[in-house]
KEPA-575992 format. One record per residue: residue number from 0; residue in one letter; x, y, z of N, C-alpha, C in turn. Coordinates in Angstrom, 1 decimal. Atoms other than C-alpha are relative to their C-alpha. Example, Ala and Ser with C-alpha at 12.3 -4.5 7.8 and 13.67 -1.06 7.14 Angstrom:
// KEPA-575992
> num,residuo,nX,nY,nZ,caX,caY,caZ,cX,cY,cZ
> 0,a,0.9,-1.2,0.0,12.3,-4.5,7.8,0.9,1.2,0.0
> 1,s,-0.9,-1.1,0.0,13.7,-1.1,7.1,-0.8,1.1,0.8
END
This chain:
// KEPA-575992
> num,residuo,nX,nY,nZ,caX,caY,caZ,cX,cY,cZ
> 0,x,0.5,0.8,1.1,5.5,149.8,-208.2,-1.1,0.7,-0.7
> 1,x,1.4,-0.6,-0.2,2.9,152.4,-208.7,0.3,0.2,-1.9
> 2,x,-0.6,-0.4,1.1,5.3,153.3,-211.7,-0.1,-0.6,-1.2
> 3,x,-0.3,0.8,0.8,4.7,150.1,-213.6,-0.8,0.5,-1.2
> 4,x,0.6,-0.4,1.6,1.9,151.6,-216.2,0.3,1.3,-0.3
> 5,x,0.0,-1.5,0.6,3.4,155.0,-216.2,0.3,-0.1,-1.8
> 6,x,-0.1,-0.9,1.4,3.6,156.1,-220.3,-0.7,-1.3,-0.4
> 7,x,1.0,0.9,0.5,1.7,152.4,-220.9,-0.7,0.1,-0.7
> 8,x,1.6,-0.7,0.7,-0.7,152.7,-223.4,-1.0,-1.6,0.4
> 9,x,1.2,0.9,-0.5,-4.1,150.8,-221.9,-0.7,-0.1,0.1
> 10,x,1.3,-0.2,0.8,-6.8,150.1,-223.6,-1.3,-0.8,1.1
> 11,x,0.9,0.9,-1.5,-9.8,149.2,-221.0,-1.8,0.5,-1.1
> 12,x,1.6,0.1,0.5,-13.8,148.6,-223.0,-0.7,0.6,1.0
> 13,x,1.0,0.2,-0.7,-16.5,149.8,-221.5,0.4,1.1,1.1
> 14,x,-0.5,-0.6,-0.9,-14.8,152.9,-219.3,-0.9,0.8,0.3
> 15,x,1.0,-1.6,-0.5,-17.8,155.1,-218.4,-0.7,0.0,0.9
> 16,x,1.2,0.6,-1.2,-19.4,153.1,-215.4,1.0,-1.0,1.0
> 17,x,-0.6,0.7,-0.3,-18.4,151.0,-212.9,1.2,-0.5,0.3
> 18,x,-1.1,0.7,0.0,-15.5,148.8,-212.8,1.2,0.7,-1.2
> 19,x,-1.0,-0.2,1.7,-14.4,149.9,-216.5,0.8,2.2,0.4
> 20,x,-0.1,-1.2,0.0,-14.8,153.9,-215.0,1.4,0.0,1.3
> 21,x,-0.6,0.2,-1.1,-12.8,152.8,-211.7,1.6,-0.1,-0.9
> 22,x,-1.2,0.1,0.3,-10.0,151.5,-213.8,0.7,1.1,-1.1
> 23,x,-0.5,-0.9,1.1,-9.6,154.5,-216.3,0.6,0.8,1.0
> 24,x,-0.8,-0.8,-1.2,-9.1,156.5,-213.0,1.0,0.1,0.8
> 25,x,-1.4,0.4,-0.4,-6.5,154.7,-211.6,1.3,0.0,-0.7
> 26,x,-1.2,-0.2,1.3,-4.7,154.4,-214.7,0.3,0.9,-0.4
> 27,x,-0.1,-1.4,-0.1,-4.6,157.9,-215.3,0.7,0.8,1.0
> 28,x,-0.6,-0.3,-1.6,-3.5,158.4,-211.8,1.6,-0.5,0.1
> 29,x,-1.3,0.4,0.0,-0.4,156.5,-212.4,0.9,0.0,-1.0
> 30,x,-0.8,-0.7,1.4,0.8,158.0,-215.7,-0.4,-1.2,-1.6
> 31,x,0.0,0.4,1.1,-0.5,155.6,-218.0,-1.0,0.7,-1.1
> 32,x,0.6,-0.4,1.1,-1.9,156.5,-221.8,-1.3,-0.8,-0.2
> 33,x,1.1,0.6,-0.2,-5.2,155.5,-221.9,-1.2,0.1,-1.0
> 34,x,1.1,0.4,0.7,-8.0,154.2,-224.3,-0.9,-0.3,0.3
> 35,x,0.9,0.7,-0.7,-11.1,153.7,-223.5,-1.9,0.5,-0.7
> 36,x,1.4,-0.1,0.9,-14.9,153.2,-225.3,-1.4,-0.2,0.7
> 37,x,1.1,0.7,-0.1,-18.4,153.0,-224.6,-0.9,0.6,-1.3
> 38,x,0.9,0.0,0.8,-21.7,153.6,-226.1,-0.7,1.4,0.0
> 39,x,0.4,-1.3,-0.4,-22.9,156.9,-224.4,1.0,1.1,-0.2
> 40,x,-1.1,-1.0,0.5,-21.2,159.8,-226.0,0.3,1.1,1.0
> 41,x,-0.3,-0.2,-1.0,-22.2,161.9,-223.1,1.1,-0.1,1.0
> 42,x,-0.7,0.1,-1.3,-20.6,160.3,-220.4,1.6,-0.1,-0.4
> 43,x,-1.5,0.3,0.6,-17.4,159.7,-222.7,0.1,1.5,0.4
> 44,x,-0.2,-1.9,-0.2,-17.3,163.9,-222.4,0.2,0.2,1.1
> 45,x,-0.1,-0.7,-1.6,-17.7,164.3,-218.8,1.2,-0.9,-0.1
> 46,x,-1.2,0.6,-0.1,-14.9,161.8,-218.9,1.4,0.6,-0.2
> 47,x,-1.3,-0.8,0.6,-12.5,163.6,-220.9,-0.1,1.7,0.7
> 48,x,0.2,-1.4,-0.2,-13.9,166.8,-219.7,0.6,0.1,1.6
> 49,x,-0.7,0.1,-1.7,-13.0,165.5,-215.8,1.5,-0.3,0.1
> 50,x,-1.8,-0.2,0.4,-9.2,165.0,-217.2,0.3,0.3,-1.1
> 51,x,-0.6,-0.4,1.2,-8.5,167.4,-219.7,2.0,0.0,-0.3
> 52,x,-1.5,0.5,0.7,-4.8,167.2,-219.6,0.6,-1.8,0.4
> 53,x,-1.1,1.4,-0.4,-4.3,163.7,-219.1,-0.1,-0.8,-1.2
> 54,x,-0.1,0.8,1.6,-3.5,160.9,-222.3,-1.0,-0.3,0.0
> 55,x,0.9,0.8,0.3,-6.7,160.0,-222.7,-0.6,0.0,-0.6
> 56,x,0.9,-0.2,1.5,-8.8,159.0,-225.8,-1.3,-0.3,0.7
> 57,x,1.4,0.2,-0.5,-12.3,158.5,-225.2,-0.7,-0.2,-2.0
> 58,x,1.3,0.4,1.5,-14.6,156.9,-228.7,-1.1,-1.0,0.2
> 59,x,1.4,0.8,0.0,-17.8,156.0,-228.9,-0.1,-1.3,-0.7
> 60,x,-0.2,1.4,0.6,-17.9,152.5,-229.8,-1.0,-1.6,0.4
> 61,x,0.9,1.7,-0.5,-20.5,149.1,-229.6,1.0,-1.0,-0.3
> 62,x,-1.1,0.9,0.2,-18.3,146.7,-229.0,-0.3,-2.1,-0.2
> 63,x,0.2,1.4,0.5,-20.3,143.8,-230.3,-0.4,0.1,-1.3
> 64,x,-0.1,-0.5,1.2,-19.8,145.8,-233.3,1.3,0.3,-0.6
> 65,x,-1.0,-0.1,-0.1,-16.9,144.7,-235.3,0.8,1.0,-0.3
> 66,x,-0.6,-1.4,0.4,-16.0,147.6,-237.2,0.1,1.1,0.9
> 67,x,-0.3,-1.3,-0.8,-16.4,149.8,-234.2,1.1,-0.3,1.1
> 68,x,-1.6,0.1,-0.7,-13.7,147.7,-232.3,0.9,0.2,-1.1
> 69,x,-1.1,-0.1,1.1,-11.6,147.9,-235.3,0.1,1.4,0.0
> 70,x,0.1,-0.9,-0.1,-12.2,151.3,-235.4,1.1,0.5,1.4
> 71,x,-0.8,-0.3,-1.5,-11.1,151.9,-231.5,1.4,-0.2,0.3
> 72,x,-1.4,0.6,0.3,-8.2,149.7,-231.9,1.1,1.0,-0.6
> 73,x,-0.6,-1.4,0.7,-7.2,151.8,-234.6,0.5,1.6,-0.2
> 74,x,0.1,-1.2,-0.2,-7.9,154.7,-233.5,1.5,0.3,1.3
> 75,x,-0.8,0.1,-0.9,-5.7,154.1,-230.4,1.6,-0.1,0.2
> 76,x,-0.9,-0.1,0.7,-2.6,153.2,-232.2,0.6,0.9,-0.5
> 77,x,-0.3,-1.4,0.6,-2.9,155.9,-234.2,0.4,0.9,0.8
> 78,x,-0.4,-0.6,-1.2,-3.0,158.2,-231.1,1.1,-0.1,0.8
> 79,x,-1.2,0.1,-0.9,-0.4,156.4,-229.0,1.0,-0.5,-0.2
> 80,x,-0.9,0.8,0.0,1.4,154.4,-231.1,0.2,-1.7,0.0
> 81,x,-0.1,1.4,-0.4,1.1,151.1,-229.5,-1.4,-0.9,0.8
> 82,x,0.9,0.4,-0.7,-1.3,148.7,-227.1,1.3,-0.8,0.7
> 83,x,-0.1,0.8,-1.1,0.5,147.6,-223.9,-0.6,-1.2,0.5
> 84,x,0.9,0.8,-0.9,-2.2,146.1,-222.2,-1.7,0.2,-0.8
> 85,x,1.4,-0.2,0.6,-5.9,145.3,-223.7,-0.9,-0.8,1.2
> 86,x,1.2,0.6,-1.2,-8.8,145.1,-220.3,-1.2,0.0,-0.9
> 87,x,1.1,0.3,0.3,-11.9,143.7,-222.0,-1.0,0.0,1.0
> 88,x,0.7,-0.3,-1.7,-14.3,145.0,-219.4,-1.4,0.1,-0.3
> 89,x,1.3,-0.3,0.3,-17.2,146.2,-221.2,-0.7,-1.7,-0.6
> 90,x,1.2,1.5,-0.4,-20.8,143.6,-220.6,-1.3,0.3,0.4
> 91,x,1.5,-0.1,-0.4,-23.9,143.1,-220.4,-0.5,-1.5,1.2
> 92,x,0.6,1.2,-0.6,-25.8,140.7,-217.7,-1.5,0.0,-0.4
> 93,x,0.9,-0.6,0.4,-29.0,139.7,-218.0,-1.1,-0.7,1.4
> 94,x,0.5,0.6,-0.9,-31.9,138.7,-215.7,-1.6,-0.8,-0.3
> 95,x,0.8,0.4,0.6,-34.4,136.3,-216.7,0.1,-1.7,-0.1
> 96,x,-0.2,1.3,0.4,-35.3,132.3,-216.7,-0.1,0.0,-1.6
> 97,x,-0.3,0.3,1.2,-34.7,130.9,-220.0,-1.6,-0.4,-0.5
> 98,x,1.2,0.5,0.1,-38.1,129.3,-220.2,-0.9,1.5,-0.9
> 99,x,0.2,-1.0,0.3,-39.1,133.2,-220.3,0.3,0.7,-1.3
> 100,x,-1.6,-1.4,0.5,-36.0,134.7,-222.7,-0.8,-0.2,-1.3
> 101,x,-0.3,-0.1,1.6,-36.1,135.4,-226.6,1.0,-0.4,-0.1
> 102,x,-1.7,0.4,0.4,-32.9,133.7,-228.2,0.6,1.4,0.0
> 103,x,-0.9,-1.4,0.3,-32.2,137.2,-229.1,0.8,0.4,1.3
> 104,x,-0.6,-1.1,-0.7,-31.3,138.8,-225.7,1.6,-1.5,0.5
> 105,x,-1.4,0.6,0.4,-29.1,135.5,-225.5,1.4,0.7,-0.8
> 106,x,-1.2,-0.5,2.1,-27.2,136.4,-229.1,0.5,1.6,0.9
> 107,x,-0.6,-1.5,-0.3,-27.3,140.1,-227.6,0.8,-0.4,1.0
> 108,x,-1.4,0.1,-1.3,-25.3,139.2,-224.5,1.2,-0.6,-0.2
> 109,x,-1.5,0.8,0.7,-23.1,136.7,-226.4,0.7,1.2,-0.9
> 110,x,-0.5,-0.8,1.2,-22.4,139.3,-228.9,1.2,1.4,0.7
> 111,x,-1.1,-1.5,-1.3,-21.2,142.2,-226.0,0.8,-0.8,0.2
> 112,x,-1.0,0.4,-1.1,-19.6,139.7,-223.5,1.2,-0.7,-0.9
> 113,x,-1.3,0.7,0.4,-17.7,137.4,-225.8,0.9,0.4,-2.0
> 114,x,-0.2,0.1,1.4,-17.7,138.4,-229.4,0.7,2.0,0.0
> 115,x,-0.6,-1.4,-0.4,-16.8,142.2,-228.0,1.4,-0.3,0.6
> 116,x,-1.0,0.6,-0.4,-13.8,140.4,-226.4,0.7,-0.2,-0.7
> 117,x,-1.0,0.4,1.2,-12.8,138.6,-229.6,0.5,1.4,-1.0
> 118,x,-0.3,-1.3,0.8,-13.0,141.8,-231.7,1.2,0.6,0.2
> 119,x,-1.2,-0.8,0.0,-10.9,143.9,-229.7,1.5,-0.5,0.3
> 120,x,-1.0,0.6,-0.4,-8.6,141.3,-228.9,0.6,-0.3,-1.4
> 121,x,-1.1,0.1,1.2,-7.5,140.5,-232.4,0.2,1.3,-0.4
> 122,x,-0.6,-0.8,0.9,-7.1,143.8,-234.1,1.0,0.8,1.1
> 123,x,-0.8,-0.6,-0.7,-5.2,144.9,-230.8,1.7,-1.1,0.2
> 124,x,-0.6,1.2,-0.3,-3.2,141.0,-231.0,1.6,0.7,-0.4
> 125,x,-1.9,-0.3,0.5,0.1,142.3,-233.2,0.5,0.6,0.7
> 126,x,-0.8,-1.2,-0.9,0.6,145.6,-230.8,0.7,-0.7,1.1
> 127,x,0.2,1.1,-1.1,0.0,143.3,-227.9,1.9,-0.5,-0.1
> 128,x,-0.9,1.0,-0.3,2.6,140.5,-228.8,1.4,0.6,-0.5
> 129,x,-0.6,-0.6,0.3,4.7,143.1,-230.3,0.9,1.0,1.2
> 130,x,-0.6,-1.0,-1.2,5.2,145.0,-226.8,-0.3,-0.9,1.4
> 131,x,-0.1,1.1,-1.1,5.1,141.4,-225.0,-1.0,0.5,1.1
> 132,x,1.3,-1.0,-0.9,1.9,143.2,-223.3,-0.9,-0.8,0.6
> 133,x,1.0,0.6,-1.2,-1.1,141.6,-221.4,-1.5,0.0,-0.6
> 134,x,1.6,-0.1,0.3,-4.6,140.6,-222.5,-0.4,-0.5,1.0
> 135,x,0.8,-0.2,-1.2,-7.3,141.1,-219.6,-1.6,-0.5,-0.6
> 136,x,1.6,0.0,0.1,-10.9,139.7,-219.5,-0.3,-0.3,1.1
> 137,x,0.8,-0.5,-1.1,-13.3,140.9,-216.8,-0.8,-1.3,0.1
> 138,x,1.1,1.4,0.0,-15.5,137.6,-216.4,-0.7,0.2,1.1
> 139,x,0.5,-0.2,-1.4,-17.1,136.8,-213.4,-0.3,-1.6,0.4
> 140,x,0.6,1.6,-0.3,-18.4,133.9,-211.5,-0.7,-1.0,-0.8
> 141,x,0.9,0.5,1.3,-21.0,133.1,-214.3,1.0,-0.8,-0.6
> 142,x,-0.6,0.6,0.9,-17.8,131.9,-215.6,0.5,-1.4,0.4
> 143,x,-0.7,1.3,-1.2,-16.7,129.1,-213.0,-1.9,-0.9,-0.2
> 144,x,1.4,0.5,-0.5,-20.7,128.2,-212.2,-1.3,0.9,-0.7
> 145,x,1.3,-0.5,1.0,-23.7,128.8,-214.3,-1.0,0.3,1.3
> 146,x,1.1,-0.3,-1.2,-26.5,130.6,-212.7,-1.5,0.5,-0.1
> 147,x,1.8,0.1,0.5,-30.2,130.6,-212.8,-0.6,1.1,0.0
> 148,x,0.9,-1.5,0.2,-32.1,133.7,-214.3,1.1,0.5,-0.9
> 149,x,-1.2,-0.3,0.2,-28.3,134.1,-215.8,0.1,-0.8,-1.7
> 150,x,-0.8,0.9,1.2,-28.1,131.6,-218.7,0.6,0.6,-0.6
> 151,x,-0.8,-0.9,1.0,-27.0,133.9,-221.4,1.3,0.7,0.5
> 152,x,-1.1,-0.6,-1.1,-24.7,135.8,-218.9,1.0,-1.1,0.3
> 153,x,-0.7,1.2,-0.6,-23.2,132.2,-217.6,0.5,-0.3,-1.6
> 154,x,-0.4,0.5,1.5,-23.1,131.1,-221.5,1.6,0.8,0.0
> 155,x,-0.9,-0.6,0.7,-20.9,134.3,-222.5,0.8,0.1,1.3
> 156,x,-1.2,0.2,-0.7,-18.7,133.8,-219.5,1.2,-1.2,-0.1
> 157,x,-0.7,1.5,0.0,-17.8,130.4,-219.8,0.8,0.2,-1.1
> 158,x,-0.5,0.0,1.3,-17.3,131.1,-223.5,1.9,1.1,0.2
> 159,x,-1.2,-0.5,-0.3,-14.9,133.8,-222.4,1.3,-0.5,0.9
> 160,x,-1.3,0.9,-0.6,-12.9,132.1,-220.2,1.1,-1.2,-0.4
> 161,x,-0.7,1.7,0.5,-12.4,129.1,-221.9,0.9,0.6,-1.8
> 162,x,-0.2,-0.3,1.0,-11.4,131.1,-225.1,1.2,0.3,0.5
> 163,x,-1.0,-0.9,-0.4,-9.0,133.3,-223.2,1.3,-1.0,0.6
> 164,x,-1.3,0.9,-0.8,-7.1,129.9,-221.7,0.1,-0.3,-1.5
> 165,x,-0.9,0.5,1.1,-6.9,128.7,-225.2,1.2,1.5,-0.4
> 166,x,-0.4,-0.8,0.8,-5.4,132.0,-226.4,1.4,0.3,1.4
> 167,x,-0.8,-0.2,-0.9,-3.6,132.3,-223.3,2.1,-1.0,-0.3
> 168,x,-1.6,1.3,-0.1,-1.2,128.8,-223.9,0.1,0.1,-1.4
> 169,x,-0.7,-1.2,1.8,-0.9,130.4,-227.9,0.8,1.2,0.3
> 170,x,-1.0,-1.3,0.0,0.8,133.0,-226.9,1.0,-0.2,0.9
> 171,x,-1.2,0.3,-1.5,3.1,131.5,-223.9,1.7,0.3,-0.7
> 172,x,-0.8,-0.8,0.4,5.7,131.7,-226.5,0.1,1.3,-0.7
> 173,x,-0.2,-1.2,0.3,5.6,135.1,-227.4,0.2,1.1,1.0
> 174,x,-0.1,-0.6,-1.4,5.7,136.5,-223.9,-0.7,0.9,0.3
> 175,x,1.6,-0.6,-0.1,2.1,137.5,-224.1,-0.8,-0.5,1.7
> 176,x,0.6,0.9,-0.9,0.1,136.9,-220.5,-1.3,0.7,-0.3
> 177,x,1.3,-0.1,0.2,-3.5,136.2,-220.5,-0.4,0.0,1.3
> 178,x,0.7,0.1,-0.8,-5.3,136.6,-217.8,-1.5,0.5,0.3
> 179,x,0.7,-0.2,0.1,-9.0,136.5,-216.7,-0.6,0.4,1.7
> 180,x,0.5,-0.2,-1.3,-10.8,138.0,-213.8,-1.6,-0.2,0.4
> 181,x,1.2,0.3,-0.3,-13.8,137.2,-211.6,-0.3,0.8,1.2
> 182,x,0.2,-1.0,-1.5,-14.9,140.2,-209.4,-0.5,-0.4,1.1
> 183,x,0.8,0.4,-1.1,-17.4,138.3,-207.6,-1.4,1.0,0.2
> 184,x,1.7,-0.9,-0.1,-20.7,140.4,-206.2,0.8,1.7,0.3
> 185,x,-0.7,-1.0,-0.3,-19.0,144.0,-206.8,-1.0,1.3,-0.5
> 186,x,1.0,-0.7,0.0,-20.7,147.5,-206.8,-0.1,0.3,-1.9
> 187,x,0.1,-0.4,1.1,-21.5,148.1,-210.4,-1.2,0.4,-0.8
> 188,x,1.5,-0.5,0.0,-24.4,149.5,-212.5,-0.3,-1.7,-1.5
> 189,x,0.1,1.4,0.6,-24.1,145.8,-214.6,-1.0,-0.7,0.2
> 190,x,1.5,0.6,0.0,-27.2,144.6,-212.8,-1.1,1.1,-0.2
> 191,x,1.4,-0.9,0.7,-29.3,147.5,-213.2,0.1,-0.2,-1.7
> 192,x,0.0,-0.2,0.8,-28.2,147.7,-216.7,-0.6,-1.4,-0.7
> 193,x,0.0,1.5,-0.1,-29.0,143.8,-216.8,-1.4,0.1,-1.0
> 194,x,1.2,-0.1,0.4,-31.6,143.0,-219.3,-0.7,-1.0,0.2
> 195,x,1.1,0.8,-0.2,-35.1,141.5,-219.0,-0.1,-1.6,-1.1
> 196,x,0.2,1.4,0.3,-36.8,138.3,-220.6,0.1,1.0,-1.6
> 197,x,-0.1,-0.4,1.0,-37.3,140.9,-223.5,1.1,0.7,-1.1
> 198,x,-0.9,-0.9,0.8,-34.2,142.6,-223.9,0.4,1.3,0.5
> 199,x,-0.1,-1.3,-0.3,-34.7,145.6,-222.1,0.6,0.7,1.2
> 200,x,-0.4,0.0,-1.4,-33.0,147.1,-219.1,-1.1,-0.7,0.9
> 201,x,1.1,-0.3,-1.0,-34.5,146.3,-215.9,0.2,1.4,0.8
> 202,x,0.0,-1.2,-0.4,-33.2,149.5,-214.8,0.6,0.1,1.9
> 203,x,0.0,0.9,-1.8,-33.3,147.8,-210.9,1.1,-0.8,0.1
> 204,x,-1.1,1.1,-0.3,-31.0,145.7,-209.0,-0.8,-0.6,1.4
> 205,x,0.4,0.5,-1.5,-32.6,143.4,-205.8,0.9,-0.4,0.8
> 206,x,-1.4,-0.1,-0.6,-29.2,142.9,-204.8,0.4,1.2,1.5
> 207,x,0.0,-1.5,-0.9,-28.2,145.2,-201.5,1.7,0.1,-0.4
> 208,x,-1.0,-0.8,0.8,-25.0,146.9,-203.2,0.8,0.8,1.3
> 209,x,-0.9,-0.5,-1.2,-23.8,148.0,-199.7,0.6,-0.6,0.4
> 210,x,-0.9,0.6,-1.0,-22.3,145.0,-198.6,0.6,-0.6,-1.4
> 211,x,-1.2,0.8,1.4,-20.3,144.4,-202.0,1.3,1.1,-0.2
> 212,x,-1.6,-0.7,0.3,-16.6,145.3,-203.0,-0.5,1.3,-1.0
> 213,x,-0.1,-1.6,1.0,-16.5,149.0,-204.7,0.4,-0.6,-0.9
> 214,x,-0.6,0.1,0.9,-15.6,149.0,-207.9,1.6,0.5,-0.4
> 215,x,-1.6,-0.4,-0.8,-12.1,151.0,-206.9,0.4,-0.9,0.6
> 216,x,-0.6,1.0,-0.7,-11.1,148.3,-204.8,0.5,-1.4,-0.9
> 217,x,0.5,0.9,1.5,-12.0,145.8,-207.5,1.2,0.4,-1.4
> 218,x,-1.1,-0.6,0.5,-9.8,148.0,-209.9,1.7,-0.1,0.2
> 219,x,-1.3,0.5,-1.0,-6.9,147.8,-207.4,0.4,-1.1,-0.5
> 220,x,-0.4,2.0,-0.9,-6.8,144.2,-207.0,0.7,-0.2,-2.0
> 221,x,-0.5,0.5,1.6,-6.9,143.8,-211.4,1.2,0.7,-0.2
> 222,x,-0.9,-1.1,0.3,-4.2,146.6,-211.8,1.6,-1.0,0.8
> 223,x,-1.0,1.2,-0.5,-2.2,144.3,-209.2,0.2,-0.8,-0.4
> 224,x,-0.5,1.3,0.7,-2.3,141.5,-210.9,0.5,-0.2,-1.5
> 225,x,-0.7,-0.4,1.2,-2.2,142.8,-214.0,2.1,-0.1,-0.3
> 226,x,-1.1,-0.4,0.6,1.4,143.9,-213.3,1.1,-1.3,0.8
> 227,x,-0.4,1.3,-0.4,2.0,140.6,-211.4,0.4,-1.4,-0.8
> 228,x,0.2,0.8,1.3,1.5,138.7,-214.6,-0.9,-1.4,0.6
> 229,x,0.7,0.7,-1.1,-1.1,136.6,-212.6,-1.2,-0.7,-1.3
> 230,x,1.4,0.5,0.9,-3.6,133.7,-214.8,-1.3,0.5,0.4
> 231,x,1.7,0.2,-0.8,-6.8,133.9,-212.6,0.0,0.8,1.0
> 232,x,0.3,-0.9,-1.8,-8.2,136.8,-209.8,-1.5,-0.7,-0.1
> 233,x,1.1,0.2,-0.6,-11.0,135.6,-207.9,-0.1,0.9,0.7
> 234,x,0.0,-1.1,-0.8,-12.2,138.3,-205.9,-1.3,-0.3,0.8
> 235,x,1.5,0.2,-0.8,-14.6,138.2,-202.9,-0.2,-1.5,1.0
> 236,x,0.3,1.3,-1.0,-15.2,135.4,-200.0,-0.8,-0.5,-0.8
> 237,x,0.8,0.9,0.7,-18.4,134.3,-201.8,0.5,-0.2,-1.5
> 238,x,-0.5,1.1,1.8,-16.8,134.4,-205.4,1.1,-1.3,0.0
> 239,x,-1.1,0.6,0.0,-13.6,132.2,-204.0,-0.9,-1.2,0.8
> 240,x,0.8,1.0,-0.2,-16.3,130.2,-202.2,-0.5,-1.0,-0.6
> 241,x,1.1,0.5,1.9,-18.6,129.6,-205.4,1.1,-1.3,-0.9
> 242,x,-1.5,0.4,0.5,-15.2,128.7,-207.0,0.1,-1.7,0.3
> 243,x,-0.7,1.4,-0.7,-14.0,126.0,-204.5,-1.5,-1.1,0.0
> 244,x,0.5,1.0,0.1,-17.2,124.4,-204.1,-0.5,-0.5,-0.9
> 245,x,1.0,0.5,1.4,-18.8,124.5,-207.9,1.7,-1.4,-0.4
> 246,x,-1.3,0.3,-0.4,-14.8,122.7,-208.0,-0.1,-1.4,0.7
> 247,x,-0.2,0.5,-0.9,-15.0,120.4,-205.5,-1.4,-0.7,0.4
> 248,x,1.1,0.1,-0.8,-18.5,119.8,-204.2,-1.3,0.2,-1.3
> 249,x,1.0,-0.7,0.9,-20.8,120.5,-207.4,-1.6,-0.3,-0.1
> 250,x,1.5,0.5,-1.2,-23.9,119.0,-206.0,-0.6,0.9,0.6
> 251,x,0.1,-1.0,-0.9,-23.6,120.5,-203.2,-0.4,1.6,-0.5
> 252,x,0.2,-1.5,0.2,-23.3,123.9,-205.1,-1.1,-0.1,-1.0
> 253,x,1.2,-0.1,0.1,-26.2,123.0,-206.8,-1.4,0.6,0.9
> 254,x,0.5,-0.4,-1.0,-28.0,123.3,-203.8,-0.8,1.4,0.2
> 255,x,-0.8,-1.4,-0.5,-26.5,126.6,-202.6,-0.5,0.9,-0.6
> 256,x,0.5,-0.8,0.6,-27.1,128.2,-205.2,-1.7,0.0,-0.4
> 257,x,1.0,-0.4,0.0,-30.4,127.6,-206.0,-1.0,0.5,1.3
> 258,x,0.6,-0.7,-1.3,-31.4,128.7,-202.2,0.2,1.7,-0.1
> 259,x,-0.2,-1.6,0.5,-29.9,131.7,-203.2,-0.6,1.0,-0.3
> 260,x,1.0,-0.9,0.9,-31.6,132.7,-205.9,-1.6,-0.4,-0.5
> 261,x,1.8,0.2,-0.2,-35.0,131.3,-205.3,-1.2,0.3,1.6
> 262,x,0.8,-0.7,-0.7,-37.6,132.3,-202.8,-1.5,-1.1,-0.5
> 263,x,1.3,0.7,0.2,-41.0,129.5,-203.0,-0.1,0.1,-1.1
> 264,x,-0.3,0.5,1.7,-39.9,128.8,-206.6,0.0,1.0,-0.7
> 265,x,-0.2,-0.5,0.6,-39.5,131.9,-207.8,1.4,1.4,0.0
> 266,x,-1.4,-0.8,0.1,-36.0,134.1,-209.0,-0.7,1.1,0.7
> 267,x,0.1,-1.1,-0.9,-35.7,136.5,-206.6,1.5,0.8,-0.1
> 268,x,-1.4,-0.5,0.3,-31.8,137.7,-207.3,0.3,0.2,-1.7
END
C-alpha cells in the first residue's frame, strides 16, 4: 500500500517543522510529488537541499496571505501539473486568557489556522475535484473542546472543522473526501511557536514533550487514513478521551479540563 502516493502530487502547508516536516518526509519516501510552503526561506533550503533529487517544490509563502496561497497553488500546478491531495497543516496556537489577549492575536490566529485553510483550498478546489483527490485539515482537539488560555486557537479550530464538514457533504458528489484530523498532545514546535497575550512567540512550551506522540508517527497514522478515505482521525488516549467525554459528559469535561490547565487559579499549560 506503500505505493498508493507514488507520482501523487501533494500539497502539505506549513512543511518546515513538525508534523507538516514529518509528512513531506514520508511522502517523498514513497514516491510522491510534493509541494510544500512556509514562511522561513531558510529552512525551505535545507529542505530541498536534504532531497535534492526528489519532486519537491519548496515556496515561501504566508498562508494567511491570499495571494501567496494563490501564488503556491499555482506555482504547483505549474510544476506538476495537477493537486491530488491538499494537507492544510500549517498553524499557529496561542497561549493566553482572553481577559489578557488583544483582538489582534485572535484575527492573527484566525487568519493562519482557518482563512490559510480557505485560501489554499479553493484555488487548489478544480485540480482537487478534477483528480477526485482529498482535502486534509490538521485541526486538533481545540476543535472538538474549547480550551482555556486557547480561545483564539479553539475559535479557529472549531471554525475549521465545521467548515471542512460543510465542504466535505458539497463535494460527496464529485468523489472528493474531506477529511479532518486531530493529533491530540503530539511533539511539535506549535507550542513554542504559540503566541503570547501580545502576539509574540513565547518561544517556551510547559508541556513535557517526552511523553507525546512524535510527529512521524502522527504522520503515519494521517498518510493512513488519508489513503483510507477516512472522515475523522483522533489520535492519542487523551485526544479520543477529550472527544468522548466533551461528547457525552460535557460538564464533567468542564471539570477535567479546567484541573488541567489550572494550578491555584492560574494557567499553567
Amino acid at each position: 500500500m506503500v505505493d498508493y502516493f507514488k507520482n501523487k502530487v501533494v500539497v502539505v502547508t506549513g512543511g518546515t517543522e513538525g508534523i507538516g516536516k514529518a509528512l513531506v518526509i514520508l511522502l517523498i519516501n514513497q514516491g510522491a510529488k510534493v509541494a510544500t510552503c512556509g514562511r522561513n526561506h531558510d529552512k525551505l533550503y535545507q529542505l530541498q537541499t536534504e532531497y535534492p533529487s526528489a519532486n519537491l517544490l519548496t515556496v515561501v509563502a504566508d498562508v494567511s496571505n491570499e495571494n501567496d496561497c494563490r501564488h503556491f497553488i499555482e506555482a504547483t500546478i505549474k510544476t506538476f501539473g495537477c493537486v491530488d491531495v491538499l494537507i492544510n497543516n500549517a498553524g499557529v496556537s496561542m497561549r493566553a486568557l482572553f481577559k489578557d489577549t488583544t483582538p489582534d492575536v485572535i484575527k492573527k490566529v484566525m487568519d493562519i489556522n482557518f482563512y490559510g485553510t480557505v485560501y489554499c483550498t479553493k484555488y487548489a478546489l478544480d485540480s482537487i475535484i478534477r483528480k477526485k483527490g482529498s482535502i486534509v485539515g490538521v485541526s486538533s482537539i481545540a476543535g472538538y473542546r474549547g480550551l482555556p488560555g486557547r480561545s483564539g486557537y479553539s475559535a479557529s479550530k472549531f471554525a475549521v472543522q465545521g467548515w471542512l464538514e460543510a465542504l466535505r457533504t458539497e463535494l460527496m458528489d464529485d468523489g472528493v473526501n474531506v477529511m479532518w484530523v486531530c493529533p491530540g498532545f503530539t511533539t511539535s514546535n506549535i507550542r513554542n511557536a504559540a503566541l503570547n497575550k501580545e502576539g509574540n512567540q513565547h518561544g517556551e512550551t510547559p508541556m513535557d514533550e517526552g511523553k507525546m506522540m512524535s510527529a512521524e508517527e502522527c504522520a503515519q497514522h494521517i498518510l493512513t487514513s488519508i489513503r483510507r478515505k477516512k472522515r475523522t482521525l483522533v489520535l492519542t488516549f487523551t485526544g479520543k478521551r477529550t472527544v468522548f467525554m466533551q461528547k457525552f459528559f460535557p460538564r464533567l469535561a468542564d471539570k477535567f479540563t479546567h484541573k488541567f490547565f489550572f494550578k491555584e487559579g492560574k494557567l499553567i499549560k
